[in-house]
N, C-alpha and C positions, 0 to 999 in steps of 0.2 A: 559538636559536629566536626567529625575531621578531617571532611571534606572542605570547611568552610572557606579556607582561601583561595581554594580553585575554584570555587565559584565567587566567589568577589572579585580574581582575576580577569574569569569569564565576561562577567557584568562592567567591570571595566572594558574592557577591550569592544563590546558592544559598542561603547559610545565612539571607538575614534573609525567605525566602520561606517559612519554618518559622515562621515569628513572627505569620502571616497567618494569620484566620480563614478559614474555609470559605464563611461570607458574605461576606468581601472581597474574597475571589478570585470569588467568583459577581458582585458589582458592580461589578468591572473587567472581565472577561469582559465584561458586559453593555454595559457603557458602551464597548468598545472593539468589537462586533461594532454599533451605532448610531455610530460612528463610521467604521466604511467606508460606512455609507451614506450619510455628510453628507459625505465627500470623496471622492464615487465619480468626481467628475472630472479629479480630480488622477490618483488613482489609475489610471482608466481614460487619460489621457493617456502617465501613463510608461510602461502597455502598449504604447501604442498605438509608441512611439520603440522597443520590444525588438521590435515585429510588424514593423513596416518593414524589420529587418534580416533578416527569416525568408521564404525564397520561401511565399507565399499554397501551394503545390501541396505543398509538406511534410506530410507525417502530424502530425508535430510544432506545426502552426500553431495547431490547434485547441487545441491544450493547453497551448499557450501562451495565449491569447487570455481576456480578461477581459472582458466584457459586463457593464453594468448586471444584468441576470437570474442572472448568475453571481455577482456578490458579494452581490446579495439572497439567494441560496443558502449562501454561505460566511458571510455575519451568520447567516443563519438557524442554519445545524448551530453556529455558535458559541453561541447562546444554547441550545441542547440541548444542549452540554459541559457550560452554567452551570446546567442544571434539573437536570444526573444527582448522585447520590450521591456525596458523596467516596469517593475510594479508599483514602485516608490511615487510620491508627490501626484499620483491622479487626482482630478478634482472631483466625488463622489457627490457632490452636493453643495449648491452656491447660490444665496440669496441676501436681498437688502432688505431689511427690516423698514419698518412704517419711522423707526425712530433713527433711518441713517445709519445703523450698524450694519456691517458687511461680516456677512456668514462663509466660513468655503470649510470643508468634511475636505482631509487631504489623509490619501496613504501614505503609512508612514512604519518601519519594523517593530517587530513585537519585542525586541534586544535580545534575550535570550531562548535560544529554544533546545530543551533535553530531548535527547531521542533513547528511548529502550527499545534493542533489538534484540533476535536471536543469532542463529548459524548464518546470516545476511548480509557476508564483505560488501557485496556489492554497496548496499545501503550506508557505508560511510563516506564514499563520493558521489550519492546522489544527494545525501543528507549537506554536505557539505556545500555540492554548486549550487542546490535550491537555496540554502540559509544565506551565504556568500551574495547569491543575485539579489536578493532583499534586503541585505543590511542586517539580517541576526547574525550573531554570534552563536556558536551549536558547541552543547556538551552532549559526547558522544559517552553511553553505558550499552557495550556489545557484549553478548555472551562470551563464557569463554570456552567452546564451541571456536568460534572463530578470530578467538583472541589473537593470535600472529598477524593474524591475515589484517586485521586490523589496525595494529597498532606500528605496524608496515606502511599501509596506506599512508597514515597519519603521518606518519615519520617527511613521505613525499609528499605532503601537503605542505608540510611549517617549512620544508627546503627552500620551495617556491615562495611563502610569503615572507619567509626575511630575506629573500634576495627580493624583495619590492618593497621592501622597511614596513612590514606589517607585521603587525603583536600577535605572533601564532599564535595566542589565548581566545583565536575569534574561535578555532579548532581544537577543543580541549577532550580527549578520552580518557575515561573512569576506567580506573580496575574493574576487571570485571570479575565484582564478586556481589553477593547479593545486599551485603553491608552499604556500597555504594548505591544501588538500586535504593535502599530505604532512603539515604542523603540525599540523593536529587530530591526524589517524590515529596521531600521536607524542607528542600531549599526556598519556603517561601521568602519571597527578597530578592532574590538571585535566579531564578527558572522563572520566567514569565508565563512558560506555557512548556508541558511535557508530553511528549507523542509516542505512545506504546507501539510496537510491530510487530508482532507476533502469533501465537497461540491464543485458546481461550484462557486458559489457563494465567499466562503473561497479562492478557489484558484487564480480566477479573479482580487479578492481584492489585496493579498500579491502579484502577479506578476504586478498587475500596480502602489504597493506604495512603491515596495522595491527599494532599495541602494543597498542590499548589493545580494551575488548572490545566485540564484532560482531555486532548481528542482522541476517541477511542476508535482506533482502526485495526485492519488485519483479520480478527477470526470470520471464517467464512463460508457458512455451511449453504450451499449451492446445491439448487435443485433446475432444472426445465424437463417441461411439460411436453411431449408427442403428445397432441391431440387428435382427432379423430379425421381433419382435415389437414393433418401433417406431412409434408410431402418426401417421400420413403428415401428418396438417395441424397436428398439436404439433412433429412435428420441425421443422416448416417455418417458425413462429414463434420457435421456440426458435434453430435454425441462425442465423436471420436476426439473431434479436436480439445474440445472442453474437456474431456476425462485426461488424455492421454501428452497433451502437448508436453505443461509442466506439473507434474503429479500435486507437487510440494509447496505449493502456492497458493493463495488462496482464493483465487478465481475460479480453481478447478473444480470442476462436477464434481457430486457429492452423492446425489438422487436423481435418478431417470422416472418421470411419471409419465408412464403409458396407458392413455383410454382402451377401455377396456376393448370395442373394436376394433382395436389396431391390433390386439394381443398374437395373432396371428403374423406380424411383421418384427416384432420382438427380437426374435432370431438372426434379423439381415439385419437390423440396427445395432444387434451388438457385434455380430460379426467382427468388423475393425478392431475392436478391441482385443477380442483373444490374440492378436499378434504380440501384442503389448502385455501379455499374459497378465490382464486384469480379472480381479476375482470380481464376481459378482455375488451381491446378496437379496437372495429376490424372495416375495413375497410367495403365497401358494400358488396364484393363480401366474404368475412371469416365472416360477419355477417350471409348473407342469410346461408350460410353454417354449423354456429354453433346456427343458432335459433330453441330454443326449444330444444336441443341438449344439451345445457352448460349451467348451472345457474348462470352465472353473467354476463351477455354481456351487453357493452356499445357499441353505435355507436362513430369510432373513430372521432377525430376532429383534427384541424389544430397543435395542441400541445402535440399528442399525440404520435408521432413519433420527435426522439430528445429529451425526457424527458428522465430523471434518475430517474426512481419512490421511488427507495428506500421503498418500499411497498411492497404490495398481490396488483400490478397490473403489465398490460404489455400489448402491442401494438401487434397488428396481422395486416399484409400489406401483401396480395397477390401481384405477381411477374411474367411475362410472360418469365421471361429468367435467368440464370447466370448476364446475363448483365445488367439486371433491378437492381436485388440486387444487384450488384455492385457499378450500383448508386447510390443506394439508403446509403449503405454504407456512398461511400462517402459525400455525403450530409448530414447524422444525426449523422454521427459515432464520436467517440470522440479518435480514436487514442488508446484505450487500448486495447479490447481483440473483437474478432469478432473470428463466427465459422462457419461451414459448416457440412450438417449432407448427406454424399453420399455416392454410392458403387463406382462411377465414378469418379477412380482417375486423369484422362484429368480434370475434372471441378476441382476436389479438389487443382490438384498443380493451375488453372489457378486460382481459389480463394485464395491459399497463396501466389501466386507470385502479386498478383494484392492490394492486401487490403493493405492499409496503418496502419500497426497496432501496437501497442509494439508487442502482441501478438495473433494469430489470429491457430485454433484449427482446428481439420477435426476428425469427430469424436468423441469428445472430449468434455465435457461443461466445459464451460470459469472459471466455479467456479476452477478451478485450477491455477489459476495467482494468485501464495501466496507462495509467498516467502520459506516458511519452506517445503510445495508442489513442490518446484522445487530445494528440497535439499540444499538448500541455508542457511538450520538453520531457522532462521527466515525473517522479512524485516522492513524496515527502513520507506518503503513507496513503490509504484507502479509508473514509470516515463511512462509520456503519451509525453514527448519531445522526442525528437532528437539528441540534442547538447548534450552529455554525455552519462552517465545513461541511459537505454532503457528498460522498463518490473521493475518485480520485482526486489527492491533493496536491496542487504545485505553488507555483509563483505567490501569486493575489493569494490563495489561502491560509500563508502566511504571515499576513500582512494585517495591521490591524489600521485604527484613524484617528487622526485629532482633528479638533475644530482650530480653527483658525479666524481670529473675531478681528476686526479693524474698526476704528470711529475717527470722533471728532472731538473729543472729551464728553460725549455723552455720559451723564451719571443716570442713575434709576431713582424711580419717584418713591 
């Protein structure tokens, strides 16, 4: 492994972040989220060398892209990591046994935590305050897509913690090449726990080549329902806002399911959109409907429903029921965020009680599954599993428990 001593480093350095108060992690926070602001032009320069490489017409450029207003935002959510509550030493559970032993479940960090990302600067200083506020130690593996941007960042991170005599090894980045991706994913020993971001693709990969163990977040093929008692100029902010806010994300609308009596409202629903010059791929019956109506219509095809466009595109599939799109759900849906746009709340609880979903909306556009949007500060990542973690991830999600036993020299019989 020839990664192996960076991450023994790493694993060390985990342990002396247990030795840190809760206000010294809040004064490094602090001082390192005013510290992207006093070298936003370095910073913003070595984006500016990863943008050059990236065609301006990518979906991807945007999210790549660092702007002064964008890291006044990512200082900003940093000092809201450093005003929340720790996560560390809750007491989750506390009882005395019939034999005199005292029980207490305490949180406590998980030490290590690997993060794989793509074109996503931002996500090394949210990966950072979140792992920092818990007491993990984070190895960072970013694409190299955004490799300056990155390795930039990092640069203003280890500034700030050896000017407060801390082992910048709590903040370690990998090359980003794909050799390092195999290292982490095999560092059993050393990665306690490793967080994919990205694509299907990205996530596919790390969950069939890891060792060590997997919250699988990020791909996220997003569908909401207009139904038949869907109210015409909500859905048409909400549609808009979901497809159009951040294309490249993956929150964003994916699939528009229109009941079939509404098919005649079609048109004003999509309306907002053509500004945005989003393509639409509609089905025969939201075709005849928006033809001549909408200026970018595709007719849809067998791949169009199930895609994660990460684009100015999105799937139109008319619906004869609640039940239809339900199915339909469950057959394309990816388990992250699904919504329903109705006055009828019978349909609306029978759409949350039914969808299988981290998080699933009535009302609502799905572009809200984000972590600092659910008051959380910021997030780590979006869990599309089960087993743990569920929805957007911060603080506590990272954070695992030991028991904590006390007696009197009690032995067992």
């Amino acid at each position: 492994m020839q990664l192996k001593e960076t991450f023994e480093k790493a694993k060390r350095s985990s342990k002396s972040l247990a030795l840190l108060s809760d206000t010294q992690r809040n004064d490094i926070l602090l001082s390192v989220a005013q510290a992207i602001l006093d070298n936003q032009d370095r910073i913003i320069h070595a984006n500016a060398l990863d943008l050059a490489k990236m065609p301006k017409e990518s979906p991807l450029y945007d999210r790549l892209q660092l702007t002064e207003s964008r890291l006044e935002g990512i200082a900003a959510d940093m000092r809201n990591v450093a005003s929340l509550p720790s996560p560390l030493g809750h007491v989750t559970k506390q009882k005395t046994l019939p034999n005199g032993l005292r029980l207490c479940r305490v949180s406590v960090p998980f030490g290590v935590i690997g993060m794989i990302y793509e074109a996503r600067p931002n996500v090394t200083f949210d990966v950072f305050s979140l792992c920092f506020k818990s007491g993990n130690a984070c190895v960072l593996k970013g694409g190299k897509d955004a490799d300056c941007s990155n390795r930039e960042e990092v640069a203003v991170i280890h500034e700030v913690l050896e000017q407060y005599g801390v082992n910048p090894d709590v903040v370690t980045l990998l090359p980003a090449t794909h050799e390092a991706t195999g290292e982490m994913l095999n560092a059993v020993g050393y990665i306690d726990l490793c967080i994919p971001r990205g694509g299907r693709k990205l996530i596919d990969f790390v969950r069939d080549t890891a060792r060590v163990p997997v919250i699988e977040t990020g791909a996220g093929v997003v569908n909401t329902y207009f139904d038949k008692a869907g109210d015409l100029e909500m859905g048409k902010a909400i549609i808009n806002n979901a497809k159009t806010r951040r294309v490249s994300v993956c929150n964003a609308l994916d699939c528009l399911l229109i009941h079939r009596e509404r098919i005649n409202d079609l048109p004003a629903l999509c309306e907002p959109m053509a500004e945005k010059d989003v393509i639409i791929y509609a089905d025969n019956e939201a075709f005849e409907a928006l033809n001549g109506k909408y200026p970018l219509l595709e007719h849809a095809d067998n791949d169009s429903f199930g895609t994660e466009f990460m684009d100015y595109k999105m799937a139109v599939k008319t619906v004869g029921s609640i039940d239809e799109a339900l199915a339909h759900i469950d057959c394309f849906g990816s388990g992250h965020s699904e919504a329903i746009i109705t006055m009828d709340e019978e349909a609306a609880r029978r759409f949350q009680q039914y969808v299988d979903a981290a998080c699933v909306y009535w009302n609502v556009p799905t572009s809200f599954t984000d972590g600092a949007q659910f008051g959380l500060g910021a997030e780590i990542g979006i869990s599309t599993q089960k087993l743990g973690p569920r929805g957007p991830m911060a603080l506590e999600e990272i954070c695992t428990y030991k028991w904590l036993i006390e007696g009197e020299g009690q032995i067992r019989n």
